[in-house]
C-alpha positions as YAML, in Angstrom:
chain: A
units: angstrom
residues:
- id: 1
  name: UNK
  ca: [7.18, 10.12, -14.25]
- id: 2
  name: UNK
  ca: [3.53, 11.25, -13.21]
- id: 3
  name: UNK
  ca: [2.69, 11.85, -10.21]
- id: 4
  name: UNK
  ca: [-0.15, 9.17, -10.82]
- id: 5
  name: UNK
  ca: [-2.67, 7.34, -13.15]
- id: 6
  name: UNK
  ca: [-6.08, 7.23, -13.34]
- id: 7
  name: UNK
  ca: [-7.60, 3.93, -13.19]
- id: 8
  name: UNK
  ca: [-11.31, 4.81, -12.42]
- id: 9
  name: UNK
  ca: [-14.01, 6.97, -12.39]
- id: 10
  name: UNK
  ca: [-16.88, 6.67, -10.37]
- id: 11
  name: UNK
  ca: [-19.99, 9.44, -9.80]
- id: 12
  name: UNK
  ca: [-18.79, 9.24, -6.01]
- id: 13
  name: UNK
  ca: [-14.82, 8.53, -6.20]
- id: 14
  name: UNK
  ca: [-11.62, 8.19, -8.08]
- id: 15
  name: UNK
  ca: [-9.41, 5.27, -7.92]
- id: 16
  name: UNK
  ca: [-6.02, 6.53, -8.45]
- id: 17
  name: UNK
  ca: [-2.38, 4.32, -9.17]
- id: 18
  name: UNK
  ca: [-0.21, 6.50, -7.37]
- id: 19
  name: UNK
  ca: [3.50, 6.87, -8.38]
- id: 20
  name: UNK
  ca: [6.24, 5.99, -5.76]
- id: 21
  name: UNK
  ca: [8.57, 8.87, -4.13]
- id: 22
  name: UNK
  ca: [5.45, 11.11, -4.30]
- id: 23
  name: UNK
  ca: [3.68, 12.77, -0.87]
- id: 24
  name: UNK
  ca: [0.60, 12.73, -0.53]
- id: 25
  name: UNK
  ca: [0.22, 16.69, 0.70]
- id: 26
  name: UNK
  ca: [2.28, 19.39, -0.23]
- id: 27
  name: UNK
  ca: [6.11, 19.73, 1.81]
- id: 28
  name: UNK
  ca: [6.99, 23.45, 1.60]
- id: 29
  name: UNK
  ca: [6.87, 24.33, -2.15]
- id: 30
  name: UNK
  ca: [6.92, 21.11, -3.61]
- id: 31
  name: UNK
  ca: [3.25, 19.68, -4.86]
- id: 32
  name: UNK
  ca: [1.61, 16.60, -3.15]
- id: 33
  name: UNK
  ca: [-0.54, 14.25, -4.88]
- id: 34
  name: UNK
  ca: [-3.75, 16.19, -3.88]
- id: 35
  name: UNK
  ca: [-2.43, 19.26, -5.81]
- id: 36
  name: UNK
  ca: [-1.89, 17.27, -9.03]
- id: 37
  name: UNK
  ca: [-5.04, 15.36, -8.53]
- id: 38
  name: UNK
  ca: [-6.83, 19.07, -8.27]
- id: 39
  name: UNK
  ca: [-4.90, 20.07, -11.38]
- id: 40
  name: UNK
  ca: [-4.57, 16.76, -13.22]
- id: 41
  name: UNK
  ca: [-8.36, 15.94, -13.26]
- id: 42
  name: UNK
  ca: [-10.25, 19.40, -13.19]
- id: 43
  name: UNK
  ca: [-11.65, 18.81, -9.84]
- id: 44
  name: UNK
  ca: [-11.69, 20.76, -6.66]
- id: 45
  name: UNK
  ca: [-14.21, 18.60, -4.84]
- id: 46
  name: UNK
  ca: [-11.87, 16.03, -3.78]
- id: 47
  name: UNK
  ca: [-12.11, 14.42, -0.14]
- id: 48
  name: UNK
  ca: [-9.07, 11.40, 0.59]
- id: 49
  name: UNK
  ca: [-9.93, 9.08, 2.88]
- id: 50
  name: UNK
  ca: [-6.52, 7.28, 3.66]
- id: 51
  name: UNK
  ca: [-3.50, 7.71, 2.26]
- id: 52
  name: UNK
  ca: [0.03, 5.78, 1.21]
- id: 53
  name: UNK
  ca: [3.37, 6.86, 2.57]
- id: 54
  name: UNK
  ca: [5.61, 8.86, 0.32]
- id: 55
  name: UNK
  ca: [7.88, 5.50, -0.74]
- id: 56
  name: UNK
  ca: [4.62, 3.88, -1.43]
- id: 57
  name: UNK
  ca: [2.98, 2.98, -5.09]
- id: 58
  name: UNK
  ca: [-0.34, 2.22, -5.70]
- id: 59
  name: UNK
  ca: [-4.11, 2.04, -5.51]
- id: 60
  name: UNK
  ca: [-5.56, 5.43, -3.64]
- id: 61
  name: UNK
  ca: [-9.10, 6.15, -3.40]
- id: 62
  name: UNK
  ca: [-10.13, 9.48, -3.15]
- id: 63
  name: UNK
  ca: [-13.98, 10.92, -2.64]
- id: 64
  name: UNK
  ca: [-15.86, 13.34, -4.75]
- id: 65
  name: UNK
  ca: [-18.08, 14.38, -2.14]
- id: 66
  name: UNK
  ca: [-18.46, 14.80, 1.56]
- id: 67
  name: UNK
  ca: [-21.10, 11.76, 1.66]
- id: 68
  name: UNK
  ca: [-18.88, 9.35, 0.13]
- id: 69
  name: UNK
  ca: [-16.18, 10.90, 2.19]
- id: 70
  name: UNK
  ca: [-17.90, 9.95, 5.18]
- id: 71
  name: UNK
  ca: [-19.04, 6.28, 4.68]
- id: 72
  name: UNK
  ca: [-15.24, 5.41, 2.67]
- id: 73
  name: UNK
  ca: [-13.57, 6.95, 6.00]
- id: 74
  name: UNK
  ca: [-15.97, 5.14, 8.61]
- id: 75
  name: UNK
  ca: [-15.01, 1.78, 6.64]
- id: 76
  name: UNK
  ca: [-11.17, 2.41, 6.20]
- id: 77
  name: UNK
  ca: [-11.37, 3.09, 10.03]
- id: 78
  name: UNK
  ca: [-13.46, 0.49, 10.86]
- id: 79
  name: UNK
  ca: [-11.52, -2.05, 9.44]
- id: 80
  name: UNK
  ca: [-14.39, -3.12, 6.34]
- id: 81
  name: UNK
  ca: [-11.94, -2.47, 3.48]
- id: 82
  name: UNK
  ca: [-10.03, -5.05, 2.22]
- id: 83
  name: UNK
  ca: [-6.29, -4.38, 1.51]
- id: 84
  name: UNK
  ca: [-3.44, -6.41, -0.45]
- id: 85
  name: UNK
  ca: [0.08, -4.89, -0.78]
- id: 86
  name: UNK
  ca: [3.52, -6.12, -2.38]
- id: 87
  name: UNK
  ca: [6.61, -5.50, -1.16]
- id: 88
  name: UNK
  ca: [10.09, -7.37, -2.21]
- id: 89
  name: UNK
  ca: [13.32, -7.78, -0.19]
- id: 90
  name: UNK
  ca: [16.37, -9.25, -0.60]
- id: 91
  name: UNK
  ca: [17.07, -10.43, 2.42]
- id: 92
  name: UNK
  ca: [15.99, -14.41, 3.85]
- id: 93
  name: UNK
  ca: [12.73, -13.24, 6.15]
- id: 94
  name: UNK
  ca: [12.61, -15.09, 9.91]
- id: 95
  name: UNK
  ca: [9.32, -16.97, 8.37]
- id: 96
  name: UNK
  ca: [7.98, -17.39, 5.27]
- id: 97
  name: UNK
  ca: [4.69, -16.96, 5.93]
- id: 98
  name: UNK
  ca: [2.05, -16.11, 9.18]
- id: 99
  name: UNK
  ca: [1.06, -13.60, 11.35]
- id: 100
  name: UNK
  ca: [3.16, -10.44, 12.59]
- id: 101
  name: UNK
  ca: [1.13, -8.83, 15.98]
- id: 102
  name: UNK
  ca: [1.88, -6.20, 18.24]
- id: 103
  name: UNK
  ca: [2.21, -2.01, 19.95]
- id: 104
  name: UNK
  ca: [4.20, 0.08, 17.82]
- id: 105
  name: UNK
  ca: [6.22, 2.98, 19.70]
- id: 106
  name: UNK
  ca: [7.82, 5.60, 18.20]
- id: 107
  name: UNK
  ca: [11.58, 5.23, 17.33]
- id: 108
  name: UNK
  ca: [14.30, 7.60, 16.45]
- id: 109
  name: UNK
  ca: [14.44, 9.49, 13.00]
- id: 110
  name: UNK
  ca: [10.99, 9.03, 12.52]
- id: 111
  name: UNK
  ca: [10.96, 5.42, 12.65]
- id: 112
  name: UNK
  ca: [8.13, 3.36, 14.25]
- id: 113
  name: UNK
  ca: [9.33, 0.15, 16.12]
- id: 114
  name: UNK
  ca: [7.37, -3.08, 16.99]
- id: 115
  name: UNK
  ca: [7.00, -4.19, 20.45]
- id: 116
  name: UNK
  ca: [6.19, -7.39, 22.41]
- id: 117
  name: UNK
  ca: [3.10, -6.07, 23.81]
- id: 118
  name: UNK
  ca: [-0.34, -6.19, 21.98]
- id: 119
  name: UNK
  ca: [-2.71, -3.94, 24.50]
- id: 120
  name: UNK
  ca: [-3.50, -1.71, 20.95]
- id: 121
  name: UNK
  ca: [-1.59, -4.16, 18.16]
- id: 122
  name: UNK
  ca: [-0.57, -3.77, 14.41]
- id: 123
  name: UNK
  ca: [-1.78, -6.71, 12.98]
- id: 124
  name: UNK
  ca: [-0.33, -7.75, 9.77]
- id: 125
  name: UNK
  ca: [-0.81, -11.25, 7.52]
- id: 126
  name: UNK
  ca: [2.26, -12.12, 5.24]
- id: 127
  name: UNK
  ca: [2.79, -14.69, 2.72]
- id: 128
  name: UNK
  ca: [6.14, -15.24, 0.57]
- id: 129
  name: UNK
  ca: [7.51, -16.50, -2.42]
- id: 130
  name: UNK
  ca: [10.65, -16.54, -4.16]
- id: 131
  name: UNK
  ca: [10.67, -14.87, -7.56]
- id: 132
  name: UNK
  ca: [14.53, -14.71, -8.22]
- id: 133
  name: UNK
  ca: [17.84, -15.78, -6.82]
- id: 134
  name: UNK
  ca: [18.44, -13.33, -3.44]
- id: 135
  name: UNK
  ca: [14.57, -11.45, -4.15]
- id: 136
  name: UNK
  ca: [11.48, -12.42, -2.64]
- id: 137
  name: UNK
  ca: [8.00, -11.36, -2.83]
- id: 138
  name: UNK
  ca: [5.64, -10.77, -0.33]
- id: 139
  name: UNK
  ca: [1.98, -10.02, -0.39]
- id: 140
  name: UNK
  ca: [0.92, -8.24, 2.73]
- id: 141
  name: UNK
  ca: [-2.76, -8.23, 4.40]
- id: 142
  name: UNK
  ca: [-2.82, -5.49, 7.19]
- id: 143
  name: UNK
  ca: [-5.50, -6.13, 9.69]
- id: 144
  name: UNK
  ca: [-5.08, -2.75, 10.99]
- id: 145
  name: UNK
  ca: [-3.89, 0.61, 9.74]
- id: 146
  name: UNK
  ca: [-1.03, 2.06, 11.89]
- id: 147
  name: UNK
  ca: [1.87, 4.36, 10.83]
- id: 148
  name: UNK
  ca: [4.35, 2.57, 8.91]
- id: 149
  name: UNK
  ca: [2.81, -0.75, 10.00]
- id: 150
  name: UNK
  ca: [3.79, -2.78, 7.00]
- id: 151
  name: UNK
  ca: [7.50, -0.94, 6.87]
- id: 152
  name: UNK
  ca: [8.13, -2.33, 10.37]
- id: 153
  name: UNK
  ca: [6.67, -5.08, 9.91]
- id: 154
  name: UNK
  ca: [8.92, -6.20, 7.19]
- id: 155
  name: UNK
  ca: [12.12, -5.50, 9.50]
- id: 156
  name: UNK
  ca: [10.71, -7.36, 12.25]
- id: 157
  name: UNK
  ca: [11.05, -10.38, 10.10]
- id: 158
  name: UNK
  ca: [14.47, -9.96, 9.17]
- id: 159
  name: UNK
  ca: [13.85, -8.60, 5.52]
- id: 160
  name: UNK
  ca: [13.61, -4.87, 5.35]
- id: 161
  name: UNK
  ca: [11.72, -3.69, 1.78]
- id: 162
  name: UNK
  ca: [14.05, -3.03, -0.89]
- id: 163
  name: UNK
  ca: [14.90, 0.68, -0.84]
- id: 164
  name: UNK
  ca: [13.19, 1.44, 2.66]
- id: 165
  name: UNK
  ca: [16.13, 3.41, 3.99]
- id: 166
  name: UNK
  ca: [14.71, 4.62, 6.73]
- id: 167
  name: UNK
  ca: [14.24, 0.47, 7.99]
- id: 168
  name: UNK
  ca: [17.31, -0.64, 7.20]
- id: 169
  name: UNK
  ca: [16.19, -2.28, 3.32]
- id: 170
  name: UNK
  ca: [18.99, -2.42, 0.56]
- id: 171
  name: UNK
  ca: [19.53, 0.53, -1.79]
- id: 172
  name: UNK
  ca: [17.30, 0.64, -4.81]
- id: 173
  name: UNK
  ca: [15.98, 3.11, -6.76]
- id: 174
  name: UNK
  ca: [12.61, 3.60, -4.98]
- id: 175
  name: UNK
  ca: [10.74, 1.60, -1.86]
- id: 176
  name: UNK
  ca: [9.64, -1.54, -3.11]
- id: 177
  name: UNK
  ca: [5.94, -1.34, -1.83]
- id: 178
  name: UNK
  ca: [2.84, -1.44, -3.48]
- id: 179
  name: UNK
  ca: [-0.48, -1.00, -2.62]
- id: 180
  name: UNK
  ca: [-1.46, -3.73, -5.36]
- id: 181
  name: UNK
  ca: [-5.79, -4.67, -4.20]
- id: 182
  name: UNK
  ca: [-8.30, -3.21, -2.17]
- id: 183
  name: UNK
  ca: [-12.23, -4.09, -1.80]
- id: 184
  name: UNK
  ca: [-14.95, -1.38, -0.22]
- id: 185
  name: UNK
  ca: [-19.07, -1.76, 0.09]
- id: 186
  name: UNK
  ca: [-20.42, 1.64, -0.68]
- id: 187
  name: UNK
  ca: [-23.94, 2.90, -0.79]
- id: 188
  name: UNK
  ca: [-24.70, -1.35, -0.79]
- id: 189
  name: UNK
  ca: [-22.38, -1.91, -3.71]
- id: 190
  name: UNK
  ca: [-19.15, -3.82, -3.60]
- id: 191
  name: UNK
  ca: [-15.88, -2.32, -5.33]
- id: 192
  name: UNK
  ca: [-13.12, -4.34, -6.22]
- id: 193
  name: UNK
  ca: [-9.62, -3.02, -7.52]
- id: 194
  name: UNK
  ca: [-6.51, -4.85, -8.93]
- id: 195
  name: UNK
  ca: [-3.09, -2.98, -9.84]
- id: 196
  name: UNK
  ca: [-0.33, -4.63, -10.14]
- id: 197
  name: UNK
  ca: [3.27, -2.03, -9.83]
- id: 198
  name: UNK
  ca: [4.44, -0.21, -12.52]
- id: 199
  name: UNK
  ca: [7.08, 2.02, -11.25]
- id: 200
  name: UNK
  ca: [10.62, 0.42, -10.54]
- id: 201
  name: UNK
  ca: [13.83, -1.15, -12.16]
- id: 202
  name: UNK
  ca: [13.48, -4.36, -9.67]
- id: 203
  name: UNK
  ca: [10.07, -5.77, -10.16]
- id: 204
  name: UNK
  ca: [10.49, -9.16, -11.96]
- id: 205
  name: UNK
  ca: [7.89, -8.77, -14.62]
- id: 206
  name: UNK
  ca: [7.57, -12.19, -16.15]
- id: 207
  name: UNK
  ca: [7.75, -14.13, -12.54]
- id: 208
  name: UNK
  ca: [5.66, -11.26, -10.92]
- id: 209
  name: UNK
  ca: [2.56, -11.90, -13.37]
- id: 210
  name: UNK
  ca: [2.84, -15.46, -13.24]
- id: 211
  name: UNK
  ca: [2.53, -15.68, -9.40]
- id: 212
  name: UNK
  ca: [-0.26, -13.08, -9.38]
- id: 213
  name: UNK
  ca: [-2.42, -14.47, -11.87]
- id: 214
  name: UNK
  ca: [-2.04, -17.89, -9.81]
- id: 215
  name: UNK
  ca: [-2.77, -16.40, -6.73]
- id: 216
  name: UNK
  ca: [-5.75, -13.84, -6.75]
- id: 217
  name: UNK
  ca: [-6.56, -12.11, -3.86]
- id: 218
  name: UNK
  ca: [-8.35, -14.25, -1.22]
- id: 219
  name: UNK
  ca: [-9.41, -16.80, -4.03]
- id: 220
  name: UNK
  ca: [-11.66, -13.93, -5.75]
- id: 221
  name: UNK
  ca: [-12.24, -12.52, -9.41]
- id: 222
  name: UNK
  ca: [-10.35, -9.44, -9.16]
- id: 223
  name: UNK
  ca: [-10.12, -7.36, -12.52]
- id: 224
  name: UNK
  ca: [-6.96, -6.33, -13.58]
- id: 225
  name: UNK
  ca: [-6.82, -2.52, -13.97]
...
């Protein structure tokens, strides 16, 4: 398996699908993503401007130059980018849909864990939908961009992600999270991106499309990369 695909080009940035179980900077001797982006594409002049953890799949977007750099990282952290993930579980979540809000302290083994209080919240919108006896899908809307804020998320509502050891989730063969849609303004133009997961033996692939193509992000026209 690749490290990732290549889904756009663009004078000012790359859209990149990346491939779960991958990091996205190098860990001792083993290559991150940015190394086989350098490689891969020929390019040394590469700036990211958020990243996906290592259990993650899915859309990256990564800068060719320090201007783009600089107005893509002042929107991530400002909150103007638009961001849909997937995620499955097989576990019955405590709601099916709403709002999950609040702190997020460190835990132990490098955990995160979500608290009651909201003086500097995660904010994350859910939805859910059955796509198979004892597996259900969720599209995820984070609000805000903290460490592992989806990941904790998910086990606060009863239904670690598939293969998310580390919170509890089921054994799989990888994390079932996706970073499936995300939307960015730059230089006055809009950007829209649509991928849906690739990578994994538990994705329903039939029911998957058919809920997707019924339900497009916010409403929108999305293309389908």
């Amino acid at each position: 398996m690749s490290a990732y695909q290549l889904v756009h080009t663009h004078p000012q940035f790359y859209v990149i699908h990346k491939a779960p179980g991958v990091s996205f900077h190098r860990e001792d001797d083993a290559p991150g993503l940015m190394d086989a982006l350098r490689d891969g594409l020929q390019d040394d002049a590469l700036w990211p401007v958020h990243r996906l953890d290592r259990i993650t799949s899915g859309l990256i977007v990564v800068a060719r130059s320090q201007a783009a750099a600089a107005e893509l990282g002042a929107a991530f952290a400002g909150r103007e980018v638009e961001k849909y993930y997937l995620a499955l579980s097989d576990a019955k979540p405590a709601r099916k849909q709403g709002l999950i809000k609040g702190d997020m302290d460190k835990g132990r083994g490098g955990a995160w864990k979500l608290c009651k209080s909201a003086a500097n919240p995660a904010v994350t919108q859910f939805f859910s939908h059955s796509l198979a006896p004892g597996l259900r899908l969720f599209v995820l809307r984070p609000r805000t961009g903290k460490t592992h804020q989806l990941r904790v998320a998910m086990k606060s509502l009863g239904a670690p992600i598939l293969g998310d050891a580390l919170y509890g989730g089921s054994a799989a063969d990888r994390g079932y999270l996706h970073a499936y849609a995300l939307a960015f303004t730059l230089a006055g133009e809009v950007h829209r991106f649509m991928c849906p997961p690739v990578w994994g033996e538990r994705w329903p692939q039939d029911a998957l499309a058919d809920y997707l193509a019924a339900n497009p992000p916010a409403g929108l026209p999305w293309p389908v990369l």
